[in-house]
C-alpha positions as CSV (number, residue, x, y, z in Angstrom):
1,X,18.6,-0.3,-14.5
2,X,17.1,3.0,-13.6
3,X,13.9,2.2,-10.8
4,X,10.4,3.3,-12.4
5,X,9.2,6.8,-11.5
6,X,5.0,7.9,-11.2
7,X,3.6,9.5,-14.5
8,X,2.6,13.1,-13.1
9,X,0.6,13.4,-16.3
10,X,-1.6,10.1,-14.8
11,X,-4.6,12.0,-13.7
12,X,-5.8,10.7,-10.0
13,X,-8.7,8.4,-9.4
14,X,-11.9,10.1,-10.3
15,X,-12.9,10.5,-6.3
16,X,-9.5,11.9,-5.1
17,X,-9.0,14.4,-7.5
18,X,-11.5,17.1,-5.1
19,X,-9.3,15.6,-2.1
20,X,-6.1,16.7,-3.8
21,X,-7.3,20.0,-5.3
22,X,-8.9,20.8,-1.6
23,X,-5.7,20.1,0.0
24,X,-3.4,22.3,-2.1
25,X,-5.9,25.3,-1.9
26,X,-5.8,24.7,2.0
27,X,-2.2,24.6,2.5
28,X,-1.9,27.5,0.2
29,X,-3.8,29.8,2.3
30,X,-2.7,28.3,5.3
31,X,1.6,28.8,4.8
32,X,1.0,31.4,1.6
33,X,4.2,32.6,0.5
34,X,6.1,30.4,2.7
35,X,4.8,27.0,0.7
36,X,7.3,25.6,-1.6
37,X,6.0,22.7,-2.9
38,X,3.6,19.9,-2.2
39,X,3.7,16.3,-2.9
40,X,1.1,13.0,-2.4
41,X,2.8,9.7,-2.6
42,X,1.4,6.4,-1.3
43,X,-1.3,4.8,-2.7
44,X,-3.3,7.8,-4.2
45,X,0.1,8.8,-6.3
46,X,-0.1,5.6,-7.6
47,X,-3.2,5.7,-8.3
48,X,-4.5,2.4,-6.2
49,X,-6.0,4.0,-3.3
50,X,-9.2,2.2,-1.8
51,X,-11.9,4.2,-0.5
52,X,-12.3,3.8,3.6
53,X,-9.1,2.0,3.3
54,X,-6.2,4.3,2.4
55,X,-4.7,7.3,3.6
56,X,-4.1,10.5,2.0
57,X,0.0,10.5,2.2
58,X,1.2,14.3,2.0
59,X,5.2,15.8,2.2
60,X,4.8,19.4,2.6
61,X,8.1,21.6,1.8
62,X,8.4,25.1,3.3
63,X,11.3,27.6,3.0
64,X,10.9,28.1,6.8
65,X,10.1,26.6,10.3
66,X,6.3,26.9,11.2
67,X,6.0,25.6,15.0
68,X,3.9,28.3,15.6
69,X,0.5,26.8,14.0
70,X,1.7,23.4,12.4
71,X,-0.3,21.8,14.8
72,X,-3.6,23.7,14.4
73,X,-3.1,23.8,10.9
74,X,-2.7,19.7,10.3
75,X,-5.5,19.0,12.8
76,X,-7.9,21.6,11.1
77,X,-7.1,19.9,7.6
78,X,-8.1,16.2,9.1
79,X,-11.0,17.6,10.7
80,X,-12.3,19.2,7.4
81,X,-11.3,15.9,5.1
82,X,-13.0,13.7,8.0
83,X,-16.2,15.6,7.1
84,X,-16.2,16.1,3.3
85,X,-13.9,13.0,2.2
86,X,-14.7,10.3,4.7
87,X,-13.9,7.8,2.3
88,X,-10.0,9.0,3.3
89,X,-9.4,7.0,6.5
90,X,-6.5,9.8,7.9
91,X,-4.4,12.5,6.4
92,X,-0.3,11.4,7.0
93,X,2.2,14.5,6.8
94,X,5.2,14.8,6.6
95,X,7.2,18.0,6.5
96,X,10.8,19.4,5.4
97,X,12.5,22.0,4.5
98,X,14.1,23.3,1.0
99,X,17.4,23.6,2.3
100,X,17.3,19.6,4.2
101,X,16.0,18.2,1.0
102,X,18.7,19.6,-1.5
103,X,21.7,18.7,0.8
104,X,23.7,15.8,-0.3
105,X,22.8,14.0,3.3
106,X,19.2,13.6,2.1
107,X,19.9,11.5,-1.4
108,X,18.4,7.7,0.1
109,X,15.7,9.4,1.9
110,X,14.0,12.8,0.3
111,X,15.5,12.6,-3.1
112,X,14.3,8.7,-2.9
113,X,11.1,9.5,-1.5
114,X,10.3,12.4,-3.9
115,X,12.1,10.6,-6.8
116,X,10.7,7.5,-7.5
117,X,7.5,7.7,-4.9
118,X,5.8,10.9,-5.1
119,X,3.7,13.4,-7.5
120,X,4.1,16.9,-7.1
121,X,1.3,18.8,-7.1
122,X,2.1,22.1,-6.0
123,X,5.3,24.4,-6.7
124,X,8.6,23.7,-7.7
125,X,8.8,19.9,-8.5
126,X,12.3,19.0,-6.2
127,X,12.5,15.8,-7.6
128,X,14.0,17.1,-10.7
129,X,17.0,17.9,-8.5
130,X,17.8,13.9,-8.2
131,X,19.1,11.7,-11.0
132,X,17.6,8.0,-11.3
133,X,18.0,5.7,-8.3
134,X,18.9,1.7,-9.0
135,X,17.8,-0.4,-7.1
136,X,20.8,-0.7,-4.2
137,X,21.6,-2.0,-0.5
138,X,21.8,1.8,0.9
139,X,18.0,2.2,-0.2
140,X,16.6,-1.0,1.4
141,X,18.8,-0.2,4.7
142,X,17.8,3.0,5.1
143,X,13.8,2.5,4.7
144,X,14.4,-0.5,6.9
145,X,17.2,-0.8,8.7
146,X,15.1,0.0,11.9
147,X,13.2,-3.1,11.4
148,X,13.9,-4.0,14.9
149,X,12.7,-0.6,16.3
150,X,9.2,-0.5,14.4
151,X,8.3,-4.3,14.6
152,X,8.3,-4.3,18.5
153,X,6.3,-1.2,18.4
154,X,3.6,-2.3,16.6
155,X,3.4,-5.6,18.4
156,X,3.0,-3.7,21.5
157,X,-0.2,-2.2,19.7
158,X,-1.7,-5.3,18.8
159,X,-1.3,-6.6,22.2
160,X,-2.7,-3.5,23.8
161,X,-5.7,-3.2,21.3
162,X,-8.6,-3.4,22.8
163,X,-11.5,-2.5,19.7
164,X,-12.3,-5.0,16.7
165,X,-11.2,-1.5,14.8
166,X,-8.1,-0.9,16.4
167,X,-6.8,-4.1,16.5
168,X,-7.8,-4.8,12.5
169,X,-5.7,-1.4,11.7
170,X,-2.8,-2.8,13.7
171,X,-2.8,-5.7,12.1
172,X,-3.2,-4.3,8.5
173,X,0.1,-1.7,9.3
174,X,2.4,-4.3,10.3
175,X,1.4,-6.5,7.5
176,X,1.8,-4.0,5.1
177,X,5.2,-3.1,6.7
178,X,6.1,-6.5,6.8
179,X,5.7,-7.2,3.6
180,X,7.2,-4.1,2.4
181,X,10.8,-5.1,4.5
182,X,10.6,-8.3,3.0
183,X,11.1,-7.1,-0.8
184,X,13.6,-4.3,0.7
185,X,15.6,-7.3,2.0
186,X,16.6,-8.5,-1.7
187,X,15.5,-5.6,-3.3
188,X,19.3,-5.2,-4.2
189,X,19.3,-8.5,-6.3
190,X,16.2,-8.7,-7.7
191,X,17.2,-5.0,-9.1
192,X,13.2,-3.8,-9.0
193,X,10.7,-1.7,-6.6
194,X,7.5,-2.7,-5.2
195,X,5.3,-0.3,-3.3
196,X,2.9,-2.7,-3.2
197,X,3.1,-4.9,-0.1
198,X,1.3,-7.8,-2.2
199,X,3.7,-7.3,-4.8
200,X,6.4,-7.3,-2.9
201,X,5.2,-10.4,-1.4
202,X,5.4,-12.2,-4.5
203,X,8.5,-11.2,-6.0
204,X,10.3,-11.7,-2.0
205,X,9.2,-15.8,-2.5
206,X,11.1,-16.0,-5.6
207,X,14.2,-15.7,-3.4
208,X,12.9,-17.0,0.0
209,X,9.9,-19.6,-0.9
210,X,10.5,-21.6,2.3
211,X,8.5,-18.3,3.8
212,X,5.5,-19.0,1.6
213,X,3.6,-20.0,4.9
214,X,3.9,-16.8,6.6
215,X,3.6,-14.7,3.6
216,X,0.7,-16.2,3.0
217,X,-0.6,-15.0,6.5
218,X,0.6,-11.6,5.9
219,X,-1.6,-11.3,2.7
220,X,-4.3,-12.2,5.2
221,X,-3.8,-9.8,8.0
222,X,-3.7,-7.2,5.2
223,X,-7.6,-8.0,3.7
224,X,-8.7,-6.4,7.1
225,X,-9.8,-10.0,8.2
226,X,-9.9,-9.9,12.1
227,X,-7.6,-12.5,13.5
228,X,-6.9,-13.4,17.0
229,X,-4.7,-11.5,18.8
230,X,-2.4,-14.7,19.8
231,X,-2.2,-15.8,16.5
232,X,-0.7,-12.3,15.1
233,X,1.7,-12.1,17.8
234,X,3.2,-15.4,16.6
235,X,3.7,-14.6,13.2
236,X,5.3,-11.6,14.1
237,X,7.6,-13.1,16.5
238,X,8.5,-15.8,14.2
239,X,8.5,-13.7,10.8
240,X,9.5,-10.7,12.4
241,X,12.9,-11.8,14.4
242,X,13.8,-13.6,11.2
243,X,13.7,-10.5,9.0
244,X,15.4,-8.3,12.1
245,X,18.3,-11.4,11.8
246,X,18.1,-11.1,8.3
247,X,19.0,-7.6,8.3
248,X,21.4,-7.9,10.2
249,X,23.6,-10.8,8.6
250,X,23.0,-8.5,5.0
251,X,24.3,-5.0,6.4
252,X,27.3,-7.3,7.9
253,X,28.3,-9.1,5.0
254,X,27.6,-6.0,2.4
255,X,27.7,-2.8,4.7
């Protein structure tokens, strides 16, 4: 069964539709004819964004390489959205080009990501290139097969955090994240897809409900409820190995 896509024609929540329509006139004067497209996925695409809590999620597609002043031009957009839209906690980009997203190697990542995750608002709508996705093994392994990579990085930032602000973020990431691998893990039999890492949380303890404990904990960590530092660290060490083992044992026995 085909995975759901967004509804372009869903309009965005009343107080990001200025954020969107000042981001596409910004990056339009700021690449001009070397713009292809641009997309917003995340929460805002889905329409569930929380204001001083969520991101603003952006994939920008060029025809060409812009080293040159990518890195005034992103750092001049969060300075401006930090100003008038301060309800958007940070502006995440990521970039590509036309030619990486239509070759065949980018079907479980762009075409996924674009697919069945993003709206386009701005340009040529690449998604359209991509048929529907099911729900399969490659897709979970690929947006989480480096489980073991991310999971000790952001325990290192918990530990090192040393603001109430810094260490509630932290938290909130890897919970999300968390959660998120969870679903991925038996994403492949329960034939669905969760964004939502609360979602995901549910539909993971139909299949694992001897983790409703830590679960549970996750869902915490991700209300922005400050929790000591010690007790994070444990749940990710016990959680977290699990799900890297777990990984593991399905690429093995599926591959």
């Amino acid at each position: 069964m085909p995975l759901p896509v967004i509804d372009p024609k869903l309009g965005f929540q009343t107080m990001y539709q200025p954020v969107v329509a000042d981001l596409c006139r910004y990056m339009k004067a700021g690449l001009g004819s070397n713009l292809h497209s641009l997309y917003i996925y995340g929460s805002v695409a889905r329409k569930t964004a929380v204001a001083y809590q969520s991101n603003l999620d952006v994939i920008v597609v060029t025809h060409h390489q812009f080293e040159e002043n990518r890195q005034t031009l992103f750092n001049t957009l969060r300075w401006r959205f930090q100003k008038d839209f301060p309800y958007v906690t940070d502006v995440s980009i990521k970039t590509a080009l036309v030619s990486e997203i239509a070759s065949l190697d980018s079907l479980f990542s762009w075409g996924f990501l674009l697919k069945h995750c993003s709206v386009c608002v701005h340009g040529d709508n690449m998604a359209e290139c991509f048929g529907d996705y099911e729900p399969s093994w490659e897709i979970a392994k690929y947006w989480n097969m480096d489980v073991s990579d991310w999971i000790p990085f952001y325990r290192g930032k918990i530990a090192k955090a040393t603001r109430e602000e810094e260490l509630i973020e932290a938290q909130r990431q890897i919970a999300k994240k968390l959660l998120r691998a969870s679903y991925s893990l038996i994403m492949y039999k329960d034939k669905r897809w969760f964004d939502d890492p609360v979602e995901c949380g549910v539909a993971f303890l139909k299949y694992h409900p001897e983790k409703e404990k830590q679960i549970h904990r996750l869902g915490i960590l991700l209300k922005g409820k400050l929790i000591p530092k010690r007790s994070v660290i444990g749940l990710i060490d016990d959680f977290g190995l699990w799900l890297i083992r777990q990984y593991e044992k399905t690429e093995f026995r599926i591959g």
